[in-house]
C-alpha positions in Angstrom: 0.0 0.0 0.0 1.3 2.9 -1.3 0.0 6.8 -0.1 -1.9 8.8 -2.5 0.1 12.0 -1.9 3.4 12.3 -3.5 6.8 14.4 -2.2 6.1 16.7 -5.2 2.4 17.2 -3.9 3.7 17.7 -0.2 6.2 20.0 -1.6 3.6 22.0 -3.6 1.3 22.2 -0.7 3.9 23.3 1.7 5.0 25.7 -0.7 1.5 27.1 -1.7 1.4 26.8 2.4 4.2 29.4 3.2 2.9 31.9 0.1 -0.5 31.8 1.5 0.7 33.2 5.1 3.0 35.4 3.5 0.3 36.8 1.6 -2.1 37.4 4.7 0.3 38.5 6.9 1.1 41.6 4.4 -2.4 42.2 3.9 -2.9 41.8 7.6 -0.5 45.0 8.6 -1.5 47.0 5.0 -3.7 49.0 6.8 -0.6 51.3 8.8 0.2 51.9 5.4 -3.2 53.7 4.5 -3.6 54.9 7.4 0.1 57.0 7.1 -1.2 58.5 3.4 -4.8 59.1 4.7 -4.3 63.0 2.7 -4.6 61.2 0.1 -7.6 60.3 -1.8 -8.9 57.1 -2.0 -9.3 57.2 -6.0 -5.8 58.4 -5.8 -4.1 55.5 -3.9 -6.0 53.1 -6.2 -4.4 55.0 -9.2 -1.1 55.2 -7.9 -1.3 51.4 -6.9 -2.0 50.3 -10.2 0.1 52.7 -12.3 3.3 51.5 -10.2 2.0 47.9 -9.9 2.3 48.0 -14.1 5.8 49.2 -14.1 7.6 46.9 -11.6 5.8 43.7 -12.9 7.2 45.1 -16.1 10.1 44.8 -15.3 10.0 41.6 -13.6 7.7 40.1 -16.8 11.2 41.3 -19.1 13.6 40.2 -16.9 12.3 36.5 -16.6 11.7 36.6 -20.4 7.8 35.9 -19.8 6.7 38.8 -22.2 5.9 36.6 -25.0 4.3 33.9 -23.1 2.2 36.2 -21.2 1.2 37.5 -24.6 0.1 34.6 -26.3 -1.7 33.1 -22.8 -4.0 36.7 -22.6 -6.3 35.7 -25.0 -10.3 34.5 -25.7 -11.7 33.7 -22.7 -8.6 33.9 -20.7 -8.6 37.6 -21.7 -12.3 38.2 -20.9 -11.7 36.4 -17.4 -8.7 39.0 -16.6 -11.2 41.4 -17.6 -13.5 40.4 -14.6 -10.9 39.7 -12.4 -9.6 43.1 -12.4 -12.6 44.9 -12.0 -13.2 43.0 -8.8 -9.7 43.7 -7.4 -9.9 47.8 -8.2 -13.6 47.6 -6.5 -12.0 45.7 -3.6 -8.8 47.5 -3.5 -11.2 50.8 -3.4 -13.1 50.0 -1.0 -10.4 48.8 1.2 -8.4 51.7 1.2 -11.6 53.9 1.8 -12.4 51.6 5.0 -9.3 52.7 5.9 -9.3 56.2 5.4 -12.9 56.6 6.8 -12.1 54.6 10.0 -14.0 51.2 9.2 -11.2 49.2 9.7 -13.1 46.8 11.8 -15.7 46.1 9.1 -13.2 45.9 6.8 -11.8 43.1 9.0 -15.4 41.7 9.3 -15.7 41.5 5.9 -12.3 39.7 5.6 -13.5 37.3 8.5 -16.9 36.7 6.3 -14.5 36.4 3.3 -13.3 32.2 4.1 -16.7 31.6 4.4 -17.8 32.7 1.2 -14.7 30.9 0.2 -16.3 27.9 1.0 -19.7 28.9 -0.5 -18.5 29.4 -4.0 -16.3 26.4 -3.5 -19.1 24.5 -3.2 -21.7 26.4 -5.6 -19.2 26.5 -8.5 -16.5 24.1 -7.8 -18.2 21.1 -6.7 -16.0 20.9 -3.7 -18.1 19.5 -0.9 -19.8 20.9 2.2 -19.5 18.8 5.1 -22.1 19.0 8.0 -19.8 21.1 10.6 -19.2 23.3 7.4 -22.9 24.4 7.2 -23.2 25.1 10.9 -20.2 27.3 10.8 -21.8 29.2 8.0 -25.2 29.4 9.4 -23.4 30.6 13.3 -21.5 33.3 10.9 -24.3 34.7 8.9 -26.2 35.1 11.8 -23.3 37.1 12.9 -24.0 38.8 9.2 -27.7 39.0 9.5 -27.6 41.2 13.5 -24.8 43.3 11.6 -27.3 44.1 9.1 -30.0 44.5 11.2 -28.6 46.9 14.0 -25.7 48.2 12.3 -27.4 49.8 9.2 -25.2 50.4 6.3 -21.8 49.1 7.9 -22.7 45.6 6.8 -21.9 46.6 3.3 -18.8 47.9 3.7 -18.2 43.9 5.4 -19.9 42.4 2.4 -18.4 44.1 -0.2 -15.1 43.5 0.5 -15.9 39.1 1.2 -17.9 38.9 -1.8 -15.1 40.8 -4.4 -12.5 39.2 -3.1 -13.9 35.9 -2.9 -14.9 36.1 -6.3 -11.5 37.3 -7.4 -9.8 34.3 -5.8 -12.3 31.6 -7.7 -11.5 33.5 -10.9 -8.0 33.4 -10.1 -8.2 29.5 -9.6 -10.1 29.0 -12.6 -8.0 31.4 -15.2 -5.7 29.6 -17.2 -3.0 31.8 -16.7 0.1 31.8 -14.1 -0.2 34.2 -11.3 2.5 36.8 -12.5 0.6 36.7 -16.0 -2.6 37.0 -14.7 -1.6 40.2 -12.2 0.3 41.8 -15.1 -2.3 41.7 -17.5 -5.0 42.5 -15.1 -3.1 46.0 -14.0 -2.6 46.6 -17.4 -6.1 46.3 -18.1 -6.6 49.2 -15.5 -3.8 51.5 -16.2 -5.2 53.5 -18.8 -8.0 54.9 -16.3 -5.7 55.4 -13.5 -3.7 57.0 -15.5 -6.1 59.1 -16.7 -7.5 59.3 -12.9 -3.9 61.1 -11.5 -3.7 63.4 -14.6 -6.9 65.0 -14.0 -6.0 65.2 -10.6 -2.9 66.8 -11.3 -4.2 69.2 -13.6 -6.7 70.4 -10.9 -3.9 70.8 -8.1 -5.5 67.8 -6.4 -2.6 65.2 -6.7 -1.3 64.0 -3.4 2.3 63.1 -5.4 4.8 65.7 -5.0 3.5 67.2 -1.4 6.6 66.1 0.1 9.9 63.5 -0.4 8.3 60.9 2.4 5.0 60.7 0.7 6.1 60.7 -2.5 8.2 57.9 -1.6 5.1 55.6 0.3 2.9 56.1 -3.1 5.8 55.2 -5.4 6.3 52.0 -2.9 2.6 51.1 -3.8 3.7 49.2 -6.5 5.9 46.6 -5.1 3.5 46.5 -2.2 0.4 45.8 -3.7 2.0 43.1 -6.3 4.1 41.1 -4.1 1.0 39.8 -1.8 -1.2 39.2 -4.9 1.3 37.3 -6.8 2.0 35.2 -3.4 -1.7 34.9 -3.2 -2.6 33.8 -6.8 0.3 31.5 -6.6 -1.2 30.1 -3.6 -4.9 29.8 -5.1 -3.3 27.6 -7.8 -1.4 24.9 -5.4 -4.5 24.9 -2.9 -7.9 23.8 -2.7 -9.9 27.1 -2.0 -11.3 26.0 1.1 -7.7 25.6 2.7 -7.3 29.2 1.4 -10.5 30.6 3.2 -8.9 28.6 6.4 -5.9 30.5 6.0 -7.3 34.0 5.5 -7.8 34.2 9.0 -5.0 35.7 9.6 -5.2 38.9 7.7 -8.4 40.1 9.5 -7.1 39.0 12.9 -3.9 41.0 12.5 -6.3 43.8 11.2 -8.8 43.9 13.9 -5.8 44.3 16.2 -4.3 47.4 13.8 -7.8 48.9 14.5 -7.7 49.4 17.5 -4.5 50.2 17.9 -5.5 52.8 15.3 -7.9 54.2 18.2 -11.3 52.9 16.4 -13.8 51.8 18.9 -15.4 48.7 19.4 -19.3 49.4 19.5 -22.3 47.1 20.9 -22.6 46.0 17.6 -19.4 44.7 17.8 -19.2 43.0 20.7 -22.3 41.0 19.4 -21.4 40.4 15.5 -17.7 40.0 16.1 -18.4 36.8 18.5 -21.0 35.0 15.9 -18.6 35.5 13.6 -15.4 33.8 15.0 -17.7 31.0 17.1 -18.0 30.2 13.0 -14.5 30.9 11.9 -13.5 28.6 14.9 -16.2 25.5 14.1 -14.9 25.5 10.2 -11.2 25.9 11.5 -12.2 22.8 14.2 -13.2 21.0 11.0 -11.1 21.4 9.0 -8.4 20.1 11.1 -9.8 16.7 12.2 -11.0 16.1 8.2 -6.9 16.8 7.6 -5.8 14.4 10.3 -8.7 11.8 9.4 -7.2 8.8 7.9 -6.2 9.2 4.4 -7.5 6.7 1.1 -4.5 4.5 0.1 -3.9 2.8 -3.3 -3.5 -1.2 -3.3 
């Protein structure tokens, strides 16, 4: 008897493992970094994330010699797919860094605690990956979480479900798109450069622009670049080497990390909180629970 999983699949899932962390971690801290350029616009960050994203993946794209293949992969339905996918990263990414700047950093970590779950959802909706029974209560214990949010806390739920439902559908596009994670990123900011672009020369022209207001800020937006690719091309990378429900287990550790920067930010934690936030990680905890004894349940072997 022979095990079903290979070194090369251990070594791919360990390193899809370590990018997926990675990847969480950074998005876990990103909001100290919007919260420093808060002057800025939140339009303006988007722009400057994009137009700076284009040029260091350019570079990168040129010197692996991946210009050609990224070419002929961008096309037909792959194309049309990168077309979706990027919409729903600018709306995310928008919305993100306008949580920020507005002081919703907790429902922006909601919404990122929601985010596994819907993980799970489309996994099974689209996918065909399977629900087990503990995976339905979790759900159902977390959208009751959802469903008090929405009932007491007005608009603030939207803010939460905006953010899980973008990037959840981001990542199953990402999954599905047969292009490699650096092609797919490239393309996709390339897709949006023109308007951002367009975006930072009207606001230069109308003496908006937060670039050139001083050398330190000038500096954090030019950084925006190799901060916003690096975490997405660990992410995408990770989508492809694991299953999405092991991603959605493992995005629990941005929106911990950023519940914590919120309050050390100074944003308070309201009744609404103290009931939603619970409902929601009693869920988070039964799929995590779960998940772990269906990972250390015997595996099928091969006679």
């Amino acid at each position: 008897m022979t095990s079903t999983t290979t070194p090369a699949a251990r070594a791919s899932g360990n390193r899809g493992l370590a990018l997926a962390i990675g990847s969480y971690v950074i998005w876990g801290v990103l909001p100290v970094y919007f919260h420093i350029l808060a002057q800025v616009p939140a339009l303006q960050i988007l722009s400057h994330r994009v137009v700076w994203s284009v040029l260091f993946l350019g570079v990168l794209v040129v010197a692996l010699g991946r210009a050609g293949a990224i070419w002929r992969a961008a096309r037909g339905r792959t194309l049309l797919l990168l077309c979706a996918s990027a919409a729903l990263i600018a709306i995310n990414w928008y919305l993100y860094i306008w949580s920020v700047e507005s002081g919703h950093v907790l429902e922006a970590s909601l919404g990122y605690f929601i985010n596994p779950l819907v993980n799970v959802a489309l996994g099974m909706l689209v996918l065909g990956e399977r629900l087990r029974r503990w995976q339905g209560v979790a759900i159902a214990i977390a959208g009751a979480g959802v469903l008090v949010m929405a009932v007491i806390g007005g608009g603030a739920i939207l803010i939460s479900l905006s953010l899980a439902l973008s990037f959840g559908l981001y990542g199953l596009v990402r999954k599905v798109v047969a292009i490699d994670s650096l092609g797919g990123l490239t393309v996709e900011t390339m897709l949006l450069v023109p308007f951002a672009a367009a975006w930072l020369l009207y606001s230069a022209s109308h003496g908006t622009s937060g670039f050139g207001v001083s050398a330190g800020q000038n500096a954090l937006l030019l950084a925006a670049g190799v901060i916003t690719a690096t975490p997405l091309l660990m992410f995408a990378a990770a989508a492809r080497l694991l299953p999405l429900s092991m991603m959605g287990l493992l995005q629990y550790i941005a929106p911990t990390l950023q519940f914590f920067v919120a309050l050390a930010l100074g944003e308070p934690l309201r009744p609404i909180h103290l009931i939603t936030f619970p409902l929601i990680w009693a869920g988070c905890a039964l799929y995590a629970w779960d998940s772990l004894r269906a990972a250390r349940a015997p595996r099928p072997v091969e006679r």
